[in-house]
N, C-alpha and C positions, 0 to 999 in steps of 0.2 A: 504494500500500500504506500511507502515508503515515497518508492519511486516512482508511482502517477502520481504522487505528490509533487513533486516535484518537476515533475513535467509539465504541470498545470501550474504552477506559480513560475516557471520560465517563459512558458503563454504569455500569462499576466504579465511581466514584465517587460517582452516582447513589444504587445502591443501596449501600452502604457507607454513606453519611448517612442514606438512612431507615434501614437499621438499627440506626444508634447513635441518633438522632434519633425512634425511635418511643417509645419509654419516656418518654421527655422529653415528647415531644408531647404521649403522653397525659398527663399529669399538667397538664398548663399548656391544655389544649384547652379547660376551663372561663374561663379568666381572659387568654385569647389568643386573638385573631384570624390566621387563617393569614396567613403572611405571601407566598404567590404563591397565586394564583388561579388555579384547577385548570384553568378554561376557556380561560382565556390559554394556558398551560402546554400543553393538549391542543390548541391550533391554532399554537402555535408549531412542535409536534414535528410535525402533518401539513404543514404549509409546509414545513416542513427537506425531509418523503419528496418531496413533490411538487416542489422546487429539485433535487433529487439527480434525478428523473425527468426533468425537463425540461435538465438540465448532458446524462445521458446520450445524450438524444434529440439535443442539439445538436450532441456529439460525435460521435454514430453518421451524422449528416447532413453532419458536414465530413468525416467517412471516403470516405464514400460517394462523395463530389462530387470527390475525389481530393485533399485536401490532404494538401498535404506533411509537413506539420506532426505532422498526429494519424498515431500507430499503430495498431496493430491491438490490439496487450496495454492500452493505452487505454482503448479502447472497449470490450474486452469488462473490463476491472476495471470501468468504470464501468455498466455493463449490470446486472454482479453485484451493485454497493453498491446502487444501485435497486430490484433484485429483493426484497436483504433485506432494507432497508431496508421497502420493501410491505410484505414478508412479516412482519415485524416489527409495524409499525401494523396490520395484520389481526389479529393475534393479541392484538393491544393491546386494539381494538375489542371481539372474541370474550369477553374478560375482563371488560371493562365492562358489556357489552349480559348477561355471567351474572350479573355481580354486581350489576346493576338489578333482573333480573328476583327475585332473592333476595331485595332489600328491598321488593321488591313483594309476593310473597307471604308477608310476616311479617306476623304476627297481632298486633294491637295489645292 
């Protein structure tokens, strides 16, 4: 629990700075260069889902194989962060792939 803990007040915090941070932005976007690179930035967050996919998968394989060790409430907390975690970058994706297609069809 620990760690959607934790994942959701990095959310929070996320958006919380672009909020205070967009006004600012814009004003300085002319005589500033971003300071993280979006592309970095979007293959960092898909490596995170796909580490949380593959923790779960490994967990659900020492369950499986009878260790003593893992639980059951374990594996499925960890089944869960995965899911959303997916489900999460899908909807990430779905945002992007709209908002391409937007400035694609703007008329110059």
């Amino acid at each position: 629990m620990n760690e959607i803990d934790l994942m959701v007040n990095q959310l929070r915090a996320v958006a919380a700075q672009a909020s205070v941070s967009a006004p600012a932005a814009a004003a300085n976007a002319a005589t500033q260069a971003p300071s993280q690179d979006f592309a970095a930035l979007l293959q960092s967050a898909v490596d995170e889902v796909n580490n949380t996919q593959l923790d779960a998968r490994q967990l659900t394989k020492q369950f499986e194989s009878g260790n003593a060790e893992v639980n059951l409430q374990d594996v499925v907390l960890s089944l869960q962060k995965a899911s959303l975690s997916f489900q999460t970058m899908v909807q990430v994706r779905n945002k992007l792939v709209s908002a391409y297609q937007e400035v694609m069809n703007m008329q110059v």
